[in-house]
ROFI-245730 format. One record per residue (C-alpha): residue number from 1; residue in one letter; z, y, x. Coordinates in pm, whole numbers, padded with zeros to 5 digits, m for minus. Example, Ala and Ser with C-alpha at 12.3 -4.5 7.8 and 13.67 -1.06 7.14 Angstrom:
2
+------+-------+--------+--------+--------+
! zapa ! nukol !     zz !     yy !     xx !
+------+-------+--------+--------+--------+
!    1 !     a !  00780 ! m00450 !  01230 !
!    2 !     s !  00714 ! m00106 !  01367 !
+------+-------+--------+--------+--------+
% end
This chain:
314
+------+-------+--------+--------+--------+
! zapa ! nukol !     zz !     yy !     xx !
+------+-------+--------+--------+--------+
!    1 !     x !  00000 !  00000 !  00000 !
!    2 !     x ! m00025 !  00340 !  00097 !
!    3 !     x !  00261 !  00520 !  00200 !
!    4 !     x !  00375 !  00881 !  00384 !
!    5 !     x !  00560 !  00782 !  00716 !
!    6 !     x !  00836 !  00913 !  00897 !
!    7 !     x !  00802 !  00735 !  01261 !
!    8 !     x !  00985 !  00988 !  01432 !
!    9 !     x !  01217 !  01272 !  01356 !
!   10 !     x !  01078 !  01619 !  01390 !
!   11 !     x !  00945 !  01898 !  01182 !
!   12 !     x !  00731 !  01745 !  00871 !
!   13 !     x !  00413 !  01935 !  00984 !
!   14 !     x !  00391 !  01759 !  01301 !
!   15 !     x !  00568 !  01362 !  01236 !
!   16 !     x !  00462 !  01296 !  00899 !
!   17 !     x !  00132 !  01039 !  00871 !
!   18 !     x ! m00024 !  00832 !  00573 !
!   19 !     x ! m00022 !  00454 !  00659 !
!   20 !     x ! m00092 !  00104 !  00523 !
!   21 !     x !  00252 ! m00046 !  00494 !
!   22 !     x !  00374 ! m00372 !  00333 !
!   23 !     x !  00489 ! m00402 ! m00003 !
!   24 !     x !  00859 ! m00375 ! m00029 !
!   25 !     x !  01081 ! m00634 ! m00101 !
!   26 !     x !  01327 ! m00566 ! m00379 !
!   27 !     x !  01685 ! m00709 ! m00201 !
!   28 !     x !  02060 ! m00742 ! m00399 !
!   29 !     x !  02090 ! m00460 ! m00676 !
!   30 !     x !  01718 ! m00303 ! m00598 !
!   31 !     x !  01417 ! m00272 ! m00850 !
!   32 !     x !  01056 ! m00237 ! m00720 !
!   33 !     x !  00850 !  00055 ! m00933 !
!   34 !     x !  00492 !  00116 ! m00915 !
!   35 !     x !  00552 !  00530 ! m00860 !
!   36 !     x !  00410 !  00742 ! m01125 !
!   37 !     x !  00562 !  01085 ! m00996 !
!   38 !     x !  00782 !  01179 ! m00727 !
!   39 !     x !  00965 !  01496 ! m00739 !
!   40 !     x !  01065 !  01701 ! m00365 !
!   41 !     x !  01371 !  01768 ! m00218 !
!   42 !     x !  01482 !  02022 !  00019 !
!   43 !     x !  01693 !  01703 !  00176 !
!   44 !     x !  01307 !  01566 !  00228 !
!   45 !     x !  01289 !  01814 !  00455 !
!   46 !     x !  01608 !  01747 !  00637 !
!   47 !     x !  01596 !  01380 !  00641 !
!   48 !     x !  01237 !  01380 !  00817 !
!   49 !     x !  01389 !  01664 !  01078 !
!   50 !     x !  01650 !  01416 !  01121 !
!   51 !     x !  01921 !  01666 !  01052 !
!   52 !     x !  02053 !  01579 !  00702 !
!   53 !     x !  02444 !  01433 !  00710 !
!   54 !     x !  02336 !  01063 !  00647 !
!   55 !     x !  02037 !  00993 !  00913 !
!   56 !     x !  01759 !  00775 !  00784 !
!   57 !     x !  01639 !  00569 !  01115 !
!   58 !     x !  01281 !  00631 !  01190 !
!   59 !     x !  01051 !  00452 !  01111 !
!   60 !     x !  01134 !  00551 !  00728 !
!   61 !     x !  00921 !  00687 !  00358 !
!   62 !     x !  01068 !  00959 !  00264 !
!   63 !     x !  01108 !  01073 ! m00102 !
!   64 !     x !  01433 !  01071 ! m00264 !
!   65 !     x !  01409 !  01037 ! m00662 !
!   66 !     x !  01106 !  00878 ! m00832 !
!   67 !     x !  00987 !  00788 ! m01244 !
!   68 !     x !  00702 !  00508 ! m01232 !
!   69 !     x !  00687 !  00143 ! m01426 !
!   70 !     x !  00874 ! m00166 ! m01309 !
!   71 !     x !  00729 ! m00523 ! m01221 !
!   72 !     x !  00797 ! m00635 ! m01573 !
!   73 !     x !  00672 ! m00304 ! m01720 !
!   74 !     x !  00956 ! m00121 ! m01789 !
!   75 !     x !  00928 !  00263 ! m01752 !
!   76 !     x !  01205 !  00406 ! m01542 !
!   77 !     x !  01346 !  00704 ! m01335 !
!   78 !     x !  01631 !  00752 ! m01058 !
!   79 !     x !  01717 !  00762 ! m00700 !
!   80 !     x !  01497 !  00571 ! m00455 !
!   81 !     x !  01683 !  00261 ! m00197 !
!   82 !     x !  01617 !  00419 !  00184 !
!   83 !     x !  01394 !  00364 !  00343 !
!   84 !     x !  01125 !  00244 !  00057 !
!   85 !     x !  01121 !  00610 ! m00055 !
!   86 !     x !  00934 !  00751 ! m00301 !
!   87 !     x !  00622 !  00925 ! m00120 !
!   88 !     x !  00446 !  00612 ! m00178 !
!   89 !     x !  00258 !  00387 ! m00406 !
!   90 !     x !  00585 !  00125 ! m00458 !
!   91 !     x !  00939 !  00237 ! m00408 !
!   92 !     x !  01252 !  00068 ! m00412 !
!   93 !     x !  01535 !  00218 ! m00684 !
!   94 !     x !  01915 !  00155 ! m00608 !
!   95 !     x !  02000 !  00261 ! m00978 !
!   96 !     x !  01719 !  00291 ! m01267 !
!   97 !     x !  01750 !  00491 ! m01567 !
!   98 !     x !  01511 !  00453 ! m01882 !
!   99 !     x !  01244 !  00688 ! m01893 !
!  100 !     x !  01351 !  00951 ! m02151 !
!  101 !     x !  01214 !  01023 ! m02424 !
!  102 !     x !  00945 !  01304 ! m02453 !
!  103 !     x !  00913 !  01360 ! m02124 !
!  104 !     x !  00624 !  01324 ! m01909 !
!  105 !     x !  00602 !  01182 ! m01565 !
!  106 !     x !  00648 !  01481 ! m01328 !
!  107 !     x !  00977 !  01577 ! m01541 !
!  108 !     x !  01108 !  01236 ! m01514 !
!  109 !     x !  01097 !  01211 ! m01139 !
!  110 !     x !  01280 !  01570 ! m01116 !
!  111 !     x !  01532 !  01484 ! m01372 !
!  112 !     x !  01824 !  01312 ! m01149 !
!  113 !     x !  01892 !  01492 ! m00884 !
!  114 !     x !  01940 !  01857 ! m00956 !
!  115 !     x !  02092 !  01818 ! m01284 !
!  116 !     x !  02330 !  01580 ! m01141 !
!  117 !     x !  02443 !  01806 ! m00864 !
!  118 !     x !  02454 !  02082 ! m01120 !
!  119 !     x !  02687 !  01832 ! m01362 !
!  120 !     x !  02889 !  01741 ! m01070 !
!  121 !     x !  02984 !  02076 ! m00954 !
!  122 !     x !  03019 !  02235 ! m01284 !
!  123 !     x !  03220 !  02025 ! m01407 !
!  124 !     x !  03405 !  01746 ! m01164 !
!  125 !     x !  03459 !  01955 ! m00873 !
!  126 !     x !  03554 !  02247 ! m01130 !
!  127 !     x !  03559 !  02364 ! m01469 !
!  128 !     x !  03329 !  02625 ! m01594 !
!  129 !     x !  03444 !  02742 ! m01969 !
!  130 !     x !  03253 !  02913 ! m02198 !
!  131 !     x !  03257 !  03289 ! m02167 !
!  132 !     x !  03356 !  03296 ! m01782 !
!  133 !     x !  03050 !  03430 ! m01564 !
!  134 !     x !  02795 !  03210 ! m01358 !
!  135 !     x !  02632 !  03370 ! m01018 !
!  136 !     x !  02396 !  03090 ! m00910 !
!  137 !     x !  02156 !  03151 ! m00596 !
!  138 !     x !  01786 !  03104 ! m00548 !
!  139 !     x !  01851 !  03060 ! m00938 !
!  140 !     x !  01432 !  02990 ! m00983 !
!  141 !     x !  01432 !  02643 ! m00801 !
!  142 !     x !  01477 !  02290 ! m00899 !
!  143 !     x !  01883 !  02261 ! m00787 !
!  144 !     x !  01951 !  02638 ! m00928 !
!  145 !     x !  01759 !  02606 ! m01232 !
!  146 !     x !  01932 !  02341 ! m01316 !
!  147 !     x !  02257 !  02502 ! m01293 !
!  148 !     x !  02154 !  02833 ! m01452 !
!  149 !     x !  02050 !  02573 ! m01781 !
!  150 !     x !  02354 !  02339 ! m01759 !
!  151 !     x !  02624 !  02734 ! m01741 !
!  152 !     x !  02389 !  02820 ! m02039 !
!  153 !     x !  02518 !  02498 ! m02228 !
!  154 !     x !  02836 !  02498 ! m02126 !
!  155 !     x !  02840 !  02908 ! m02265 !
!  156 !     x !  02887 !  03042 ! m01968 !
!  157 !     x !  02734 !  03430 ! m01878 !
!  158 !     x !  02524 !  03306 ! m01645 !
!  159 !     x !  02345 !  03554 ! m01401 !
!  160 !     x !  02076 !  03419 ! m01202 !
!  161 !     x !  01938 !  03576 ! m00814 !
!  162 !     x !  01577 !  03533 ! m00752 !
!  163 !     x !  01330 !  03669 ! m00509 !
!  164 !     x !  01065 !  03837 ! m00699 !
!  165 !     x !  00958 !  03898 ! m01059 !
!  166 !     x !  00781 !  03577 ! m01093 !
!  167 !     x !  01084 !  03397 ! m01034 !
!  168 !     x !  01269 !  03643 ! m01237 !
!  169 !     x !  01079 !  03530 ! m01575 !
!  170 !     x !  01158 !  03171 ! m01528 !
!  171 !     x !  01516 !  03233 ! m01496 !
!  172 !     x !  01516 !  03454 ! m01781 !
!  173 !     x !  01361 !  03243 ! m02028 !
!  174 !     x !  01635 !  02998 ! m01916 !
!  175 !     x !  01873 !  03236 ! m02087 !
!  176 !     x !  02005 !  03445 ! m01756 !
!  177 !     x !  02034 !  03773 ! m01660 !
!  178 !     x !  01878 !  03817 ! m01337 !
!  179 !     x !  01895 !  04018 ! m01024 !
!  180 !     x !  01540 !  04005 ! m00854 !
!  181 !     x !  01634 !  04053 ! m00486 !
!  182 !     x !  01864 !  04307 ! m00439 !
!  183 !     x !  01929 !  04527 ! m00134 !
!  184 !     x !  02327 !  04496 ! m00226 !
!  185 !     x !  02369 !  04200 ! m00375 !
!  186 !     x !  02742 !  04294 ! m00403 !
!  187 !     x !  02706 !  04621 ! m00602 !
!  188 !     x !  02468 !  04493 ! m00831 !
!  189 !     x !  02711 !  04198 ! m00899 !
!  190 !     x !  03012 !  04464 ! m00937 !
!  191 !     x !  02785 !  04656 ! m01169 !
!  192 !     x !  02670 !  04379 ! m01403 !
!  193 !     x !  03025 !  04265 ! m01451 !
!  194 !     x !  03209 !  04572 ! m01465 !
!  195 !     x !  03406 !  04517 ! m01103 !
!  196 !     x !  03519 !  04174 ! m01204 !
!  197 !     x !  03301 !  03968 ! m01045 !
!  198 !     x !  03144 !  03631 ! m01108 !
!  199 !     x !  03441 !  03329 ! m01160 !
!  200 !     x !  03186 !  03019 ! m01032 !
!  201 !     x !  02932 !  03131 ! m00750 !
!  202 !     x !  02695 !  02839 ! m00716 !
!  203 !     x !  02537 !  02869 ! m00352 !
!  204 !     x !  02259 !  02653 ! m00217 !
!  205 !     x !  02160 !  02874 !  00030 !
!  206 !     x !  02445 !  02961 !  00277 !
!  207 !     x !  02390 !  03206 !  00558 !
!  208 !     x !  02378 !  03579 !  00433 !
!  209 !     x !  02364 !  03482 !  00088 !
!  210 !     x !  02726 !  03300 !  00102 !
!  211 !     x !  02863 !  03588 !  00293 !
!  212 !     x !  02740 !  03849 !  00023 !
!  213 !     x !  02874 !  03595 ! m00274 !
!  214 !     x !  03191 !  03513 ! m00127 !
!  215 !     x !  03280 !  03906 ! m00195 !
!  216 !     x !  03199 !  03906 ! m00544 !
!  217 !     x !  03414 !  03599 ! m00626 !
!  218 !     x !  03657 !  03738 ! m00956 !
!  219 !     x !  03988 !  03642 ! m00874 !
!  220 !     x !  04106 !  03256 ! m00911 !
!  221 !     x !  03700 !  03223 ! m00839 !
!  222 !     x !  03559 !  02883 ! m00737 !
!  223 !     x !  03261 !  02951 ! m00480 !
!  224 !     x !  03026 !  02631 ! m00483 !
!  225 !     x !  02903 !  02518 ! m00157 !
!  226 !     x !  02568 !  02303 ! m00285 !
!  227 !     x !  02359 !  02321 !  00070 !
!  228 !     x !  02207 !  02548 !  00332 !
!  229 !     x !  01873 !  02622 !  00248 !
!  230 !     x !  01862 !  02947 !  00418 !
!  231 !     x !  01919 !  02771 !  00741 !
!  232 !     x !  02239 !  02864 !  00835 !
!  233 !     x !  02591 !  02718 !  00818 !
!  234 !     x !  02793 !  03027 !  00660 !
!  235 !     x !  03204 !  03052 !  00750 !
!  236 !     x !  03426 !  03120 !  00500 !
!  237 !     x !  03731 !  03341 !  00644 !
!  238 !     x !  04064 !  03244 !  00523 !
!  239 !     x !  04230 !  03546 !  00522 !
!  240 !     x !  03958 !  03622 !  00216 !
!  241 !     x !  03990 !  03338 !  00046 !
!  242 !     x !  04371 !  03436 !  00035 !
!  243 !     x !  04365 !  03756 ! m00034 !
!  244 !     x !  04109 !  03716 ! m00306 !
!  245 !     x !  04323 !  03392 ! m00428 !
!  246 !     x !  03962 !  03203 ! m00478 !
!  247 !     x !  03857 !  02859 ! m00380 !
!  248 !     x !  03583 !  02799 ! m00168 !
!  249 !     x !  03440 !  02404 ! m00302 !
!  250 !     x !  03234 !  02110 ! m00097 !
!  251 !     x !  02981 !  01978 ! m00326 !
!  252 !     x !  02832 !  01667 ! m00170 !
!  253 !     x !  02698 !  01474 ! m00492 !
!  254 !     x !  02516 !  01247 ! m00275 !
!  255 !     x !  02806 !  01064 ! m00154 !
!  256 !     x !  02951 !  00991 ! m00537 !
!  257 !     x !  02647 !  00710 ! m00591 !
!  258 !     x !  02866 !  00445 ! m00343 !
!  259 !     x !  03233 !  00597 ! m00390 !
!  260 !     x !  03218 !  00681 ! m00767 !
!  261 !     x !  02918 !  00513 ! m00887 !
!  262 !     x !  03105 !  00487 ! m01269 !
!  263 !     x !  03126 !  00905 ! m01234 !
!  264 !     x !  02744 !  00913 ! m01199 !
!  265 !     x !  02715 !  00700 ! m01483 !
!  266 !     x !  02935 !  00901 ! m01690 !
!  267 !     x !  02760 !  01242 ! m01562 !
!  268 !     x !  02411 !  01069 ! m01675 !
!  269 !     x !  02467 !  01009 ! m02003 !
!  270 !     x !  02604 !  01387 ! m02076 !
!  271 !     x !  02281 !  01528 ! m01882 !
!  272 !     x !  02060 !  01294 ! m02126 !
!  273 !     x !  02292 !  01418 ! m02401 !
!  274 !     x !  02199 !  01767 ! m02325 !
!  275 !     x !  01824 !  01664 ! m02298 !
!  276 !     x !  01811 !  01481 ! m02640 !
!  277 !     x !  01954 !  01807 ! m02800 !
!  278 !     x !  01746 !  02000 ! m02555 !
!  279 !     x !  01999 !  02238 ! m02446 !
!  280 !     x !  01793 !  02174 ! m02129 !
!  281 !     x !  01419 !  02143 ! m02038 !
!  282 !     x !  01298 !  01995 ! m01697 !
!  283 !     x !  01081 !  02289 ! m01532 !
!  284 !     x !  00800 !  02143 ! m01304 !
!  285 !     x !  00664 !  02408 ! m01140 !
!  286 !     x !  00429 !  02255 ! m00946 !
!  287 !     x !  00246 !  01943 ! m00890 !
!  288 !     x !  00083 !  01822 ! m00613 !
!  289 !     x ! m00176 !  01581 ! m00469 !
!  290 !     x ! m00106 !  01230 ! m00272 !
!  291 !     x ! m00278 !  01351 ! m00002 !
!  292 !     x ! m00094 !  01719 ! m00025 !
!  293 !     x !  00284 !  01619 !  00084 !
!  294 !     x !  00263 !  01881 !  00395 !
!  295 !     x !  00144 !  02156 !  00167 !
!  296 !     x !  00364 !  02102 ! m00110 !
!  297 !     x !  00658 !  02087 !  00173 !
!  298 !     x !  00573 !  02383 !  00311 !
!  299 !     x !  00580 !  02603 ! m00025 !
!  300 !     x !  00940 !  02459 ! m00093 !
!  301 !     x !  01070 !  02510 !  00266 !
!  302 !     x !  00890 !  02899 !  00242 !
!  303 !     x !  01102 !  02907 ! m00168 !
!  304 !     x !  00781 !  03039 ! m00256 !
!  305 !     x !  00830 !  02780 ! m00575 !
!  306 !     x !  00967 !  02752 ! m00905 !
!  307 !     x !  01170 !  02445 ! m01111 !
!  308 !     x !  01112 !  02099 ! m00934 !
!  309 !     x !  00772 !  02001 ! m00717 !
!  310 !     x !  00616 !  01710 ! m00800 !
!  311 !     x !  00416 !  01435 ! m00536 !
!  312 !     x !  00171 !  01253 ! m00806 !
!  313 !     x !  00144 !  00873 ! m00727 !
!  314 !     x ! m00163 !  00764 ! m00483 !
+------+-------+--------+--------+--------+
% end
């Protein structure tokens, strides 16, 4: 079959290659799916670099959440069984979930991740109650949008940061208000909620963008530490978090599929609640060739995209 390859770690543009590879071989607790759609992650980019917290070994597919059809024709979504990832004809799932309902392929493949790490941090590693105020960053992308939907239906305020006003109409036909780049992302924060602040900051980005949100954190705040997509590990003083009397919370979903694996369970069939209802909608904002992996990789490592990217099957 043909499959994207990882046979070295390095930057994407220069180590990935399409091969022939064998089949894989479903072992204990896997399921083999012909791939219909897989949807990118910024951890793609990561795990090919070779610089994501668990390390893949080279040689590897990347591709970490899939929907396609099962040997016995079942149609199915969830996260893929390393390394038979899901930039490939066949995959390998560790968990399968039942397609749902309504939605198409590309939505399906995008459905797991980001609304679980949105679930997980809204509501496990804190609490967000309706009528306290939302700051997510990067707030047009698969992992924010997902969070700027799931504070909607929990009836949260939810305010939204995005780079430019393409971004900004996504988010607000999510239901946020939105602050299209500002040049003090503090003040305009200050302004918008009247000097309180925002109680839940959720922050993929780290670097600048942490430093600006950890100083509009309302007191008792919870600031959300999702990932570093703006390249750079942020510190978080804590003399501030004192002073301020705000938390500052690790959210590594990731690691809950082999130490809480009933929690993920649990957190699925709320997310599918919410879709059934739809109190949320699955944005794709892009979909991509076989053939286009680099392309597609570089638009989401450049945030020049919107909702979740999609790899169509070979």
């Amino acid at each position: 079959m043909r499959a994207w390859r990882v046979p070295r770690y390095g930057p994407f543009a220069e180590v990935l290659e399409v091969a022939d590879v064998p089949r894989p071989e479903p072992g204990p607790g896997e399921t083999r799916v012909r791939v219909a759609a897989a949807a990118l992650n910024f951890a793609d980019i990561l795990h090919v670099a070779g610089e994501y917290q668990e390390r893949i070994p080279p040689p590897f597919t990347p591709g970490l959440e899939v929907a396609g059809t099962t040997d016995d024709g079942r149609r199915v979504f969830g996260p893929v069984s390393p390394p038979h990832g899901g930039f490939a004809q066949e995959a390998l799932l560790r968990t399968t979930w039942p397609w749902p309902e309504g939605m198409s392929a590309a939505q399906a493949a995008g459905f797991f991740v980001s609304y679980q790490t949105g679930w997980c941090a809204l509501h496990h590693r804190t609490t967000l109650a309706a009528g306290e105020t939302l700051l997510v960053l990067a707030a047009a992308g698969g992992v924010g949008l997902a969070a700027v939907q799931l504070g909607r239906a929990a009836g949260a305020r939810v305010i939204g940061v995005v780079g430019d006003e393409a971004k900004a109409a996504v988010v607000r036909a999510a239901g946020a208000e939105v602050l299209v780049a500002p040049d003090d992302l503090v003040a305009a924060v200050r302004e918008l909620t009247g000097g309180r602040g925002a109680d839940v900051v959720y922050d993929p980005v780290g670097g600048d963008s942490f430093d600006a949100a950890r100083r509009v954190v309302a007191w008792e705040g919870r600031l959300l530490v999702i990932g570093f997509a703006g390249g750079r590990i942020a510190d978080a003083p804590t003399n501030h978090a004192l002073v301020k009397n705000y938390a500052v919370v690790g959210v590594h979903w990731a690691a809950y599929r082999e130490r809480s694996p009933e929690l993920v369970e649990a957190w699925q069939r709320e997310i599918e609640a919410l879709w059934a209802r739809r109190a949320i909608d699955p944005l794709v904002g892009a979909e991509y060739a076989f053939e286009d992996l680099p392309t597609a990789l570089t638009e989401l490592a450049a945030r020049r995209t919107t909702g979740r990217v999609v790899l169509r099957a070979p």
